[in-house]
ChimeraX commands (.cxc) that place a marker at each C-alpha (Angstrom):
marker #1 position -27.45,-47.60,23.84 radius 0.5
marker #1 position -28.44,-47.90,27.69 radius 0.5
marker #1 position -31.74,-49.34,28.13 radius 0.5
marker #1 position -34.35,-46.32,29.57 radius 0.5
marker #1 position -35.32,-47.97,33.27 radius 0.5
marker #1 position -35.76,-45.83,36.56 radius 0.5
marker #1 position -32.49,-46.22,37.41 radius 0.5
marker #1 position -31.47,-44.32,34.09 radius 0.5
marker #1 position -30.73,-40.88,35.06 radius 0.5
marker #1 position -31.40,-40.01,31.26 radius 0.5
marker #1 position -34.60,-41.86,31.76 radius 0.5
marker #1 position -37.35,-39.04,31.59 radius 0.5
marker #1 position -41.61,-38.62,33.37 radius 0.5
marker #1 position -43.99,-38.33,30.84 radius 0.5
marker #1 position -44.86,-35.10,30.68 radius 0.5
marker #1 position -48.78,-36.24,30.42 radius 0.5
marker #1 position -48.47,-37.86,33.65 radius 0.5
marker #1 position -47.29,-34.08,35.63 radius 0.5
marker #1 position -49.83,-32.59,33.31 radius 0.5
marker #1 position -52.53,-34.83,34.34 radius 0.5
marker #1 position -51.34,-34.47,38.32 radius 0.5
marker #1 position -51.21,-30.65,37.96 radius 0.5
marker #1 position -54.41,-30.92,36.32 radius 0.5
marker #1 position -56.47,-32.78,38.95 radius 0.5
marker #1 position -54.51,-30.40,41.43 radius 0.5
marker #1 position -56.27,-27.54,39.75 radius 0.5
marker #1 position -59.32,-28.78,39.75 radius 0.5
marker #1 position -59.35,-30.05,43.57 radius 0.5
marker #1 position -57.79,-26.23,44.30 radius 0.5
marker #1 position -60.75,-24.74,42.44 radius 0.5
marker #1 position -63.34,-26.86,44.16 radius 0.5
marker #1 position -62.10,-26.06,47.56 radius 0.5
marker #1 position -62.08,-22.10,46.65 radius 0.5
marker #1 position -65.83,-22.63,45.63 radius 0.5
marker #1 position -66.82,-24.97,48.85 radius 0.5
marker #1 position -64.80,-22.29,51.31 radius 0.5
marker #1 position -65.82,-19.11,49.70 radius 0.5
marker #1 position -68.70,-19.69,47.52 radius 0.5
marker #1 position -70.78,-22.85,48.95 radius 0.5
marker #1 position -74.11,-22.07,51.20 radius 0.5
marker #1 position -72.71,-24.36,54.67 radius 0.5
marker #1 position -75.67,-26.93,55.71 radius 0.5
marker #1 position -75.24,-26.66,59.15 radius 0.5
marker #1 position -75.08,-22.40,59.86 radius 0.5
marker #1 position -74.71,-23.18,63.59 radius 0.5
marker #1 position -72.01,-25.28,63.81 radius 0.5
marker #1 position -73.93,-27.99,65.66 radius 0.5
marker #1 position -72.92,-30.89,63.97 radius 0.5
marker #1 position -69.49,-32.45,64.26 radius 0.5
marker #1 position -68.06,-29.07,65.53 radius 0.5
marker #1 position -65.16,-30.85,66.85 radius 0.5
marker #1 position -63.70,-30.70,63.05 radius 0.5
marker #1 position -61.31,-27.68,63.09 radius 0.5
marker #1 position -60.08,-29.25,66.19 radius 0.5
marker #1 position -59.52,-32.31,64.23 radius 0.5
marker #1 position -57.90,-30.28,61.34 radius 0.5
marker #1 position -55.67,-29.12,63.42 radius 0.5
marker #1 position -54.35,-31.95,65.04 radius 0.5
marker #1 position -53.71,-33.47,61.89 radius 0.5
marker #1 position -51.78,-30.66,60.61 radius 0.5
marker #1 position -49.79,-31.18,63.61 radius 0.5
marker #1 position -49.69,-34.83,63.22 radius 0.5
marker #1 position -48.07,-34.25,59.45 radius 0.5
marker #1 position -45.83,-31.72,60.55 radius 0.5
marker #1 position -44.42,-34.34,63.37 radius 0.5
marker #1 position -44.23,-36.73,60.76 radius 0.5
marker #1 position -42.32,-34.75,57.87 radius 0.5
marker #1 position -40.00,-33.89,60.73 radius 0.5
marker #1 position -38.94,-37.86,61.61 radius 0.5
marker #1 position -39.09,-38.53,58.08 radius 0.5
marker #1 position -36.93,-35.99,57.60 radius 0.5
marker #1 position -34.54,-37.12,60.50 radius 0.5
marker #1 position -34.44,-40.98,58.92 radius 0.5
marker #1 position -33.55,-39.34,55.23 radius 0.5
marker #1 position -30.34,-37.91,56.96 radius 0.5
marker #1 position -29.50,-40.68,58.65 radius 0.5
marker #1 position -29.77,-42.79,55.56 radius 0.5
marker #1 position -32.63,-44.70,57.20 radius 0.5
marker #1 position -34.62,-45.17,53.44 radius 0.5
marker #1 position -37.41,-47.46,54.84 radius 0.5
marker #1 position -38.52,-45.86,58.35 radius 0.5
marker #1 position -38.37,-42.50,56.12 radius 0.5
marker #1 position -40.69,-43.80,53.71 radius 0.5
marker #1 position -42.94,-45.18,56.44 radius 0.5
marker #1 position -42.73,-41.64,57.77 radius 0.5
marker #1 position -44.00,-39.91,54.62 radius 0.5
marker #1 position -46.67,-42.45,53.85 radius 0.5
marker #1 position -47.81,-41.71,57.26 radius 0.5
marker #1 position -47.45,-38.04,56.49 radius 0.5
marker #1 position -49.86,-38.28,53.18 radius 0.5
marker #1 position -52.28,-40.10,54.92 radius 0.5
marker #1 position -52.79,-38.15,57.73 radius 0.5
marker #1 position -52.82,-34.92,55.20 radius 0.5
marker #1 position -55.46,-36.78,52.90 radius 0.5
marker #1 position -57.70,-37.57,56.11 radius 0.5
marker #1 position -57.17,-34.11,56.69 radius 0.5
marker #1 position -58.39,-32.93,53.40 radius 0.5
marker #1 position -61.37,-35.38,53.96 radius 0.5
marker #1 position -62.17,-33.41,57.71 radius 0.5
marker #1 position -61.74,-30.24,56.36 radius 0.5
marker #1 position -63.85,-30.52,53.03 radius 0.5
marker #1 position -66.71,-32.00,55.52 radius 0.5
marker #1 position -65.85,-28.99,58.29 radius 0.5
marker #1 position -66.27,-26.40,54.76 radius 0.5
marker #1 position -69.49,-28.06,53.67 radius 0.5
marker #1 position -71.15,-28.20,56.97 radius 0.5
marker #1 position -70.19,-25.15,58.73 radius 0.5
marker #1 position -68.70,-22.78,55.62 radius 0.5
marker #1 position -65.45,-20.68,56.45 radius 0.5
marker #1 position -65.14,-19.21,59.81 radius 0.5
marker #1 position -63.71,-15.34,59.54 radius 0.5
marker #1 position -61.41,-13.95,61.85 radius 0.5
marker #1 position -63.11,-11.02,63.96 radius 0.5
marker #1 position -62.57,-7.45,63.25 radius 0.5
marker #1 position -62.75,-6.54,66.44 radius 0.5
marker #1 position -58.98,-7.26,66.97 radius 0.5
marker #1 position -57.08,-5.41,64.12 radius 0.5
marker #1 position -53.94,-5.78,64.83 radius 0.5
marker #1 position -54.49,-9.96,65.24 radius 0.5
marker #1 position -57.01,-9.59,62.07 radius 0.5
marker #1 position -53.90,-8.11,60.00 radius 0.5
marker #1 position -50.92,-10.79,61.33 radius 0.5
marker #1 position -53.65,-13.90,60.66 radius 0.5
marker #1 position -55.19,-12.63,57.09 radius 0.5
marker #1 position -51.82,-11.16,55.51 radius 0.5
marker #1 position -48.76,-12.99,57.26 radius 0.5
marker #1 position -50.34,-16.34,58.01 radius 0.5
marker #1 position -53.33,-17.00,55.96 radius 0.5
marker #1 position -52.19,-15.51,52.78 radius 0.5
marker #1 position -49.23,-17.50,52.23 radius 0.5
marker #1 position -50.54,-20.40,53.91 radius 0.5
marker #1 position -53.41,-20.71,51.49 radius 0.5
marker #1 position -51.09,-19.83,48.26 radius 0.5
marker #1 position -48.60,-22.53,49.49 radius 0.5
marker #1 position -51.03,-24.92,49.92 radius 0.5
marker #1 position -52.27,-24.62,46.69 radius 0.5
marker #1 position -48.69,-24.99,45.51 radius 0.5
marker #1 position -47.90,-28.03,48.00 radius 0.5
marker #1 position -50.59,-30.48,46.47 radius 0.5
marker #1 position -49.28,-31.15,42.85 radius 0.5
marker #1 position -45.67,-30.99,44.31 radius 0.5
marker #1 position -46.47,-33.47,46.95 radius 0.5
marker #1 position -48.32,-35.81,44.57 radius 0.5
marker #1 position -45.18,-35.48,41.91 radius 0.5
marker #1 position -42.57,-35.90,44.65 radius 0.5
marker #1 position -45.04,-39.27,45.66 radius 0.5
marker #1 position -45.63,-40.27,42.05 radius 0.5
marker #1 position -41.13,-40.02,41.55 radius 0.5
marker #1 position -40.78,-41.98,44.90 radius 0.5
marker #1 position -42.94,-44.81,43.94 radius 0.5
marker #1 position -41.64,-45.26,40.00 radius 0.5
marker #1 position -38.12,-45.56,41.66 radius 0.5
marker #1 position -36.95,-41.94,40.24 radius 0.5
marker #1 position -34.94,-41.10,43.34 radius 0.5
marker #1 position -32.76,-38.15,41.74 radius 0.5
marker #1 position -35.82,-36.39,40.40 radius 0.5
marker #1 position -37.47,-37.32,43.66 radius 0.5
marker #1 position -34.33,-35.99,45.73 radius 0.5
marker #1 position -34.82,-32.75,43.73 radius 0.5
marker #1 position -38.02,-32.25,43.99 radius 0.5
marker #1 position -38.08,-33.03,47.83 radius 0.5
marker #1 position -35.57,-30.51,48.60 radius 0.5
marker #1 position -38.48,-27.97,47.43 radius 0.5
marker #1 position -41.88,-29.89,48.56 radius 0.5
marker #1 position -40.67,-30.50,51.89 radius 0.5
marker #1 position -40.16,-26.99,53.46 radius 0.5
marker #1 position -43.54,-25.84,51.49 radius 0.5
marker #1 position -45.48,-28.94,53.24 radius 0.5
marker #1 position -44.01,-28.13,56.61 radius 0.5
marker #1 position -45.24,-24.85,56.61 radius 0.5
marker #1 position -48.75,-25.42,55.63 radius 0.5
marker #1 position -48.46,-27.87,58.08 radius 0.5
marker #1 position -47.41,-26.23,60.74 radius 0.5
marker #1 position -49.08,-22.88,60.23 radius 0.5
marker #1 position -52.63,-24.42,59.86 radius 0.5
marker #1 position -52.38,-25.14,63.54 radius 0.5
marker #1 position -51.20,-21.38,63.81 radius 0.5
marker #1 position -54.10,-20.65,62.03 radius 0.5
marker #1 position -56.86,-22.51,64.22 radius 0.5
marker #1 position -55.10,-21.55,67.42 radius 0.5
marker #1 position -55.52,-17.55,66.55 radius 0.5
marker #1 position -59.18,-18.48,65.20 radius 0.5
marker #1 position -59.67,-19.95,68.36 radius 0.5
marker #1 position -58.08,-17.74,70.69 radius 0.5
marker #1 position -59.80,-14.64,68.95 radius 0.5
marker #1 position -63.59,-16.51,68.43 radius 0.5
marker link #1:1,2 radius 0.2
marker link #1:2,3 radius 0.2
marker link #1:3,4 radius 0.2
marker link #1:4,5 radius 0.2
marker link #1:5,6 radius 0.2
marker link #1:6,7 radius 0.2
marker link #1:7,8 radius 0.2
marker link #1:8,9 radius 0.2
marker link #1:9,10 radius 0.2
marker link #1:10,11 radius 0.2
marker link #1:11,12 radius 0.2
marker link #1:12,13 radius 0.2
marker link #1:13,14 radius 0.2
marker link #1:14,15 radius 0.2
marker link #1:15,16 radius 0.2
marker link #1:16,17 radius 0.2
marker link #1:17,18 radius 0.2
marker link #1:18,19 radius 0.2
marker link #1:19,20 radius 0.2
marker link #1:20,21 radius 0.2
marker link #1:21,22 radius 0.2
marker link #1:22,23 radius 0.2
marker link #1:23,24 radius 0.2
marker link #1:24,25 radius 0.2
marker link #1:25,26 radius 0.2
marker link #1:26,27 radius 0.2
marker link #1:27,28 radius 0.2
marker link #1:28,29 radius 0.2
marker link #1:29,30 radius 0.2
marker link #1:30,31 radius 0.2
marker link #1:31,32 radius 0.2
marker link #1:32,33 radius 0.2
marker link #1:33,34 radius 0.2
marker link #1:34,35 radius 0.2
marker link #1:35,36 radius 0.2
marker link #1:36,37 radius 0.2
marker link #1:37,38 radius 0.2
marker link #1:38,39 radius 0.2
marker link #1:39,40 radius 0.2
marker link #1:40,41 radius 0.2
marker link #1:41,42 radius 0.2
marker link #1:42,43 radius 0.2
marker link #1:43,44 radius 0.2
marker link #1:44,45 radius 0.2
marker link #1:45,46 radius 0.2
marker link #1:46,47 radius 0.2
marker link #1:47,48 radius 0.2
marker link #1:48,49 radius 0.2
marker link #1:49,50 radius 0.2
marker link #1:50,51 radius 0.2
marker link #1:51,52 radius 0.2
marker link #1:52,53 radius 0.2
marker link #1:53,54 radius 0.2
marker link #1:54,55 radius 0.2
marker link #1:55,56 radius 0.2
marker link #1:56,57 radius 0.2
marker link #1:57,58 radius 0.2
marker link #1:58,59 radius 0.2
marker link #1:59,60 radius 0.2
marker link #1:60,61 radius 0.2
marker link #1:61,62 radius 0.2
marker link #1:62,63 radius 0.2
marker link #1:63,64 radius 0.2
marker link #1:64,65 radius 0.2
marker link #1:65,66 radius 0.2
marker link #1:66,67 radius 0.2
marker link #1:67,68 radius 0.2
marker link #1:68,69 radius 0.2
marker link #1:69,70 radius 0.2
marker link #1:70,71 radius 0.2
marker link #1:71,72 radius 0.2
marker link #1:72,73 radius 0.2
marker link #1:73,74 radius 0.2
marker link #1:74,75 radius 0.2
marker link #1:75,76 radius 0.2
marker link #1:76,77 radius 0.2
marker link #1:77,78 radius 0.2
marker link #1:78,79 radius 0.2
marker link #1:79,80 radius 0.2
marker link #1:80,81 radius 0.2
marker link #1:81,82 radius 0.2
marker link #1:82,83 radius 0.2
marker link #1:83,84 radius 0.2
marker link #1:84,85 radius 0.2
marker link #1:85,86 radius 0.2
marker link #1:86,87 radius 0.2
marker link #1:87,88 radius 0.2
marker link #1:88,89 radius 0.2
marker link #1:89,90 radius 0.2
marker link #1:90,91 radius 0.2
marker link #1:91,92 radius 0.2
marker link #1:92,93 radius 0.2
marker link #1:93,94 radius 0.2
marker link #1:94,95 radius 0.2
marker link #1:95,96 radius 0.2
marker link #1:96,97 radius 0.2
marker link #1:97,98 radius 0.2
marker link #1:98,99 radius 0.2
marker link #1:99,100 radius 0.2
marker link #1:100,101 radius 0.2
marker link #1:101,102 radius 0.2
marker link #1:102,103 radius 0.2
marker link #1:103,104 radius 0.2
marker link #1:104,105 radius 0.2
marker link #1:105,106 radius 0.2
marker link #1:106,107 radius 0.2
marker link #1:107,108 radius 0.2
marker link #1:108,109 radius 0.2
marker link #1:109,110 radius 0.2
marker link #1:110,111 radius 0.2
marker link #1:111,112 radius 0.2
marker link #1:112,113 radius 0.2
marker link #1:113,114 radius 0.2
marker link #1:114,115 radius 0.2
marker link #1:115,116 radius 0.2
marker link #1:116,117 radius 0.2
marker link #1:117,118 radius 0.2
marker link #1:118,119 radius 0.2
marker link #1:119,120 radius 0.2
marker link #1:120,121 radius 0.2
marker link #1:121,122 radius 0.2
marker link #1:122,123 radius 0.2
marker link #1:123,124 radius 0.2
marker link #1:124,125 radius 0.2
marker link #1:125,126 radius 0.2
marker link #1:126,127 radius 0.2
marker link #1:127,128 radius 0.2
marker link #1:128,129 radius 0.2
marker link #1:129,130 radius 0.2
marker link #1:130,131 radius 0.2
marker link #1:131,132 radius 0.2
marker link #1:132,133 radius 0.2
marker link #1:133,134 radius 0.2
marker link #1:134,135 radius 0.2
marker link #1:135,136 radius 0.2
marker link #1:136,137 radius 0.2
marker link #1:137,138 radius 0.2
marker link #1:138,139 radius 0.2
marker link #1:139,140 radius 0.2
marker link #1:140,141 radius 0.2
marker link #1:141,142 radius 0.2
marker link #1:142,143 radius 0.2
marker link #1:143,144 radius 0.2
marker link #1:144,145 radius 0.2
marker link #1:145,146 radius 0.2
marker link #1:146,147 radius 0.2
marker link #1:147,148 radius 0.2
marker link #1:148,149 radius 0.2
marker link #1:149,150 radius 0.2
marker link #1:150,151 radius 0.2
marker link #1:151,152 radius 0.2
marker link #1:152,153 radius 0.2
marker link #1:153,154 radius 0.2
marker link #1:154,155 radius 0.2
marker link #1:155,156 radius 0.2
marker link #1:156,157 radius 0.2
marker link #1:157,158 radius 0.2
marker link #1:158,159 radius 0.2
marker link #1:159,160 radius 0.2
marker link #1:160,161 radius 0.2
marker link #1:161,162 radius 0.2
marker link #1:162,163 radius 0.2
marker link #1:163,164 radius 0.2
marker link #1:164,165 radius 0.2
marker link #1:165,166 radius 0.2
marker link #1:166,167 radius 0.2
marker link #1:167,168 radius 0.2
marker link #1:168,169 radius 0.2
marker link #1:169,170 radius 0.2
marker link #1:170,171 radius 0.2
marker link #1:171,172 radius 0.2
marker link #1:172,173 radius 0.2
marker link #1:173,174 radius 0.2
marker link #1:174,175 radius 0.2
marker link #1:175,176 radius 0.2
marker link #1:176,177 radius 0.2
marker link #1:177,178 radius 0.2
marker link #1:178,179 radius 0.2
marker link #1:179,180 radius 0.2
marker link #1:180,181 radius 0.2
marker link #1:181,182 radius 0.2
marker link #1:182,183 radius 0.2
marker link #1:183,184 radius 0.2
marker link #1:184,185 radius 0.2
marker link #1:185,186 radius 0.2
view
C-alpha cells in the first residue's frame, strides 16, 4: 500500500481544515456586511485619512498586475517567480483588506448618487453586485488554493486555481472600476 504523502494523488485535505477556512471566511464576510452596512462611521466627514479609497484602489490594481505576471510565469513553467507573484498578490490583497476595513470604520460606505441613473444602474447591478458576491466567494477559495500550494497539493491546487484565479481578477480589477465611477460621479 502507497504511503499517503502530498505527492499521493490519492492523498486527501481534511475536510476540518476547508471547514474551518470556509468558516473563518464566513465570519470575516459577515463582519464586513455589518462594518459597511450596519456600523455608525467615526469620522462622518471624511477628514481623516481620506486618501483610503484611493489607496484601495491602487491595491486592487496592484493585485490585479500581480495575478497577471503570476499568471504569465505559471505558463511559462516559471514555478518560483509565479509563486513570488502570488505571495505578492495575497499580500497586497490582505493590506488591502486592512485599508479598506479602516476606510469602512472611519468613513462608513460611500453611495453612488442618484442623480445619475443610468451610471447609478451600470455601478449597483453590473459592477457592484457581482463584484461584492464574488468577493465573498474569492476569500475561502483564495485561502484553500494558498492552504493546497503550501502543503505541496499541486493537482488539487492546479484545480482549484483554474477557478480562483479568474474570480480574484475580477474583484480585482473591477474594485478599481468601482472607485473610478464613485469618483467620477461624487
Amino acid at each position: 500500500m502507497p504511503a499517503l504523502t502530498t505527492d499521493n494523488p490519492n492523498y486527501r485535505t481534511p475536510p476540518s481544515v476547508i471547514a474551518t477556512i470556509i468558516a473563518i471566511s464566513a465570519v470575516a464576510s459577515l463582519f464586513l456586511a455589518w462594518l459597511v452596512y450596519y456600523h455608525p462611521p467615526v469620522d462622518v466627514a471624511g477628514t481623516h485619512l481620506a486618501f483610503l479609497p484611493a489607496l484601495d484602489a491602487v491595491l486592487n490594481a496592484l493585485c490585479a498586475v500581480f495575478l497577471l505576471i503570476g499568471y504569465r510565469y505559471i505558463m511559462r513553467r516559471e514555478i518560483t517567480k509565479h509563486r513570488n507573484s502570488m505571495f505578492a498578490a495575497f499580500v497586497v490583497s490582505s493590506v488591502f483588506l486592512v485599508a479598506y476595513i479602516l476606510n469602512h470604520v472611519l468613513h462608513g460606505d460611500i453611495l453612488f448618487p442618484k442623480a445619475h441613473p443610468t451610471a447609478r444602474f451600470i455601478y449597483l447591478w453590473v459592477l457592484l453586485t457581482p463584484h461584492i458576491l464574488l468577493a465573498v466567494v474569492a476569500l475561502p477559495m483564495i485561502l484553500i488554493t494558498f492552504f493546497l500550494s503550501l502543503t505541496g497539493r499541486f493537482p488539487a491546487h492546479r484545480k482549484l486555481a483554474r477557478w480562483t484565479y479568474p474570480i480574484w481578477l475580477y474583484v480585482s480589477i473591477s474594485g478599481v472600476v468601482v472607485y473610478a465611477m464613485l469618483a467620477a460621479y461624487r
